[in-house]
C-alpha distance (Angstrom), angle and dihedral (degrees) to the residues before:
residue distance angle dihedral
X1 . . .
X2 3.56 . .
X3 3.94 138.4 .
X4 3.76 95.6 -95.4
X5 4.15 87.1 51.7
X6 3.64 88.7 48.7
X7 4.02 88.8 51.0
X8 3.68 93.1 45.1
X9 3.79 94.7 59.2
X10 3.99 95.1 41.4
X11 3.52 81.8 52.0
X12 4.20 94.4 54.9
X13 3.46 93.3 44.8
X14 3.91 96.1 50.7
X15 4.13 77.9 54.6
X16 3.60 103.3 50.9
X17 3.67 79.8 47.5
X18 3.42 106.8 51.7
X19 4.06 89.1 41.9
X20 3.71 84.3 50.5
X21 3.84 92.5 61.9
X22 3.91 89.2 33.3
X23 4.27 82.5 59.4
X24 4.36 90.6 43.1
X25 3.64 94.2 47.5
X26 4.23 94.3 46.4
X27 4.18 85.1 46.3
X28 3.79 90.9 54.9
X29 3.79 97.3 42.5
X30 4.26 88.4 49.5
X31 4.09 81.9 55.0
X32 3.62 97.5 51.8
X33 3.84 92.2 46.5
X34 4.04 90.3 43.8
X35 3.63 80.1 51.9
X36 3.68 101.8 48.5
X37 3.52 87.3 43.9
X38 3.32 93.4 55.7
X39 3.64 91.4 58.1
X40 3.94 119.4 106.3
X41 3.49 132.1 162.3
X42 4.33 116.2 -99.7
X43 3.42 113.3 -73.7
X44 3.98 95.2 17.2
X45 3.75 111.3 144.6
X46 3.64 133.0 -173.5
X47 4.12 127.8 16.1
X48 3.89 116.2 -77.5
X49 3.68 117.0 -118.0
X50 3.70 103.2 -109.6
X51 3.95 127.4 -51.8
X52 4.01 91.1 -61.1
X53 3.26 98.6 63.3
X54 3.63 117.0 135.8
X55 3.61 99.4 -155.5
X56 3.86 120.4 163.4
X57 3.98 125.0 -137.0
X58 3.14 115.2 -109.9
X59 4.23 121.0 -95.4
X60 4.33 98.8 -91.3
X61 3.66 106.1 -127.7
X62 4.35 111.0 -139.1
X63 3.63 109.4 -110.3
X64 3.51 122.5 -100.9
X65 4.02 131.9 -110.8
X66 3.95 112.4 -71.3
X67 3.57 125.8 -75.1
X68 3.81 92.2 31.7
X69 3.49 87.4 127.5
X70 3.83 111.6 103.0
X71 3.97 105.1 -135.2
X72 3.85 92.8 -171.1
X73 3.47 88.8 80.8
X74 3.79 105.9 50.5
X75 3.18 127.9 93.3
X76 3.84 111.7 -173.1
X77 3.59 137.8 23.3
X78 4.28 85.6 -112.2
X79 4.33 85.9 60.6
X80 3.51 93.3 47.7
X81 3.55 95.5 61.8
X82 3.70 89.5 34.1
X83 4.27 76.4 70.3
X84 3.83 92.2 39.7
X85 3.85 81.2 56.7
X86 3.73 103.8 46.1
X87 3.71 86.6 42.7
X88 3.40 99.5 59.6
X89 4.05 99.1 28.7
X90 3.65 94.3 -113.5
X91 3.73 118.3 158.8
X92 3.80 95.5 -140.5
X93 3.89 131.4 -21.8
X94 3.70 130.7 -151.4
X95 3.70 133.8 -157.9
X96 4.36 122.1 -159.6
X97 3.56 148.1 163.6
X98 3.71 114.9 -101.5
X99 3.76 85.9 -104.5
X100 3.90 99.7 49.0
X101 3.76 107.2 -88.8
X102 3.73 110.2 146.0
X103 4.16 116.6 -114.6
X104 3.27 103.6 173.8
X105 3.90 142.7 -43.1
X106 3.77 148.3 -172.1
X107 3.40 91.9 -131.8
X108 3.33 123.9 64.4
X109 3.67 123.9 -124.8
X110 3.67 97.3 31.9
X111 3.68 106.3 147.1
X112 3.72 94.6 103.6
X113 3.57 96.7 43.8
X114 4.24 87.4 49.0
X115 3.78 89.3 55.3
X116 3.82 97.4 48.3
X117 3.86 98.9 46.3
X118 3.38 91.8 45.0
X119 3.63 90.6 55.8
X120 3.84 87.9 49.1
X121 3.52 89.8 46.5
X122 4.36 96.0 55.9
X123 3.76 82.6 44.0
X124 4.00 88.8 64.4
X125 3.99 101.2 -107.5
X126 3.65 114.1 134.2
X127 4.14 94.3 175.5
X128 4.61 129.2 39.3
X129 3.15 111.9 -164.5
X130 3.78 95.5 -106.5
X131 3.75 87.5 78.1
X132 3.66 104.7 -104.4
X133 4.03 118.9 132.0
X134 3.23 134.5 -139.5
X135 4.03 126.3 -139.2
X136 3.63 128.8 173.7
X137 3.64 114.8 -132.7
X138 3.99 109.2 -159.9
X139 4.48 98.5 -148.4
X140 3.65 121.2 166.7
X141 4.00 97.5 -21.2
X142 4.09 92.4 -43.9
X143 3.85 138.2 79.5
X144 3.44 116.3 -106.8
X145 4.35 104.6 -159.4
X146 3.44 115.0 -136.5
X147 3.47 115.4 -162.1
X148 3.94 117.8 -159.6
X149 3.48 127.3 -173.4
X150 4.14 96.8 -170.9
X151 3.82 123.4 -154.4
X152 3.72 86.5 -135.2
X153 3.69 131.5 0.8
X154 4.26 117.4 -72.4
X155 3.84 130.1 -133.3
X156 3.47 111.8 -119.2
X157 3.78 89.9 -116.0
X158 3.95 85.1 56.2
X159 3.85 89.6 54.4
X160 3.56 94.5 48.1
X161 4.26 89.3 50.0
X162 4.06 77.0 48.0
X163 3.62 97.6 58.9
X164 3.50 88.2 40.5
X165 3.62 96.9 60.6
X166 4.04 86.2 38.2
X167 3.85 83.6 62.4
X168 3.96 94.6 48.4
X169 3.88 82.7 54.2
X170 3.36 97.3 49.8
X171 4.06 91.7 48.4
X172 3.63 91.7 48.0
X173 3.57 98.0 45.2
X174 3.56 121.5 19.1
């Protein structure tokens, strides 16, 4: 075996290699669009049509009185909120320490966002201008931040019922 044989097969297995990663990196990219795909807002049935689709959300029903939400069924502290969130149309909702540790969320990957609004929060805003709100939930001597990012604007007597039900979650789970 010469030097050109021994070239020849370093040179196949740096191939099979790089179309190895070539195949890894392709499967992960058809996951993450299956998965964004797969997204749909709560309470979405059905498949749309195709990308021109016109169709219309459906009609947002108000929330109900507090403690509507059945806690029989609920598992974690991440589920109950999940309700809080459906109840009350909100596109995600957040729960941290006053000094940004992350208690739970509807989203996931919310660590960042739990440090920043509660920064925002001890420097006095209640609103960003991305929408979210900010409420101060007084639980066990501390303020739990809740950070809201509503389908539609609340009432304040909704947000009250809302921090209500954000302090039944709390008891219950934290």
């Amino acid at each position: 075996m010469d030097s050109t044989d021994t070239i020849q097969i370093f040179l196949v297995i740096i191939t099979v290699a790089t179309i190895a990663g070539f195949a890894g990196v392709l499967y992960f990219l058809s996951r993450i669009s299956r998965a964004l795909a797969g997204q749909r807002p709560e309470g979405a049935t059905g498949t749309q049509e195709g990308p021109a689709s016109n169709a219309r959300p459906a009609a947002v029903e108000p929330a109900g009185p507090p403690g509507d939400i059945d806690p029989r069924g609920v598992r974690s502290l991440e589920e109950y909120l999940g309700a809080i969130g459906r109840k009350y149309s909100l596109a995600s909702f957040t729960l941290a320490t006053a000094d940004g540790l992350l208690i739970g969320s509807t989203r996931p990957g919310s660590e960042d966002e739990a440090a920043r609004y509660s920064h925002l929060y001890a420097q006095g805003r209640l609103q960003d201008e991305t929408g979210a709100e900010l409420l101060g939930i007084p639980y066990r001597g501390e303020t739990v931040v809740g950070i809201v990012r509503p389908s539609e604007h609340l009432s304040a007597e909704l947000m009250n019922a809302l921090k209500q039900d954000t302090r039944d979650a709390l008891q219950r789970w934290v």
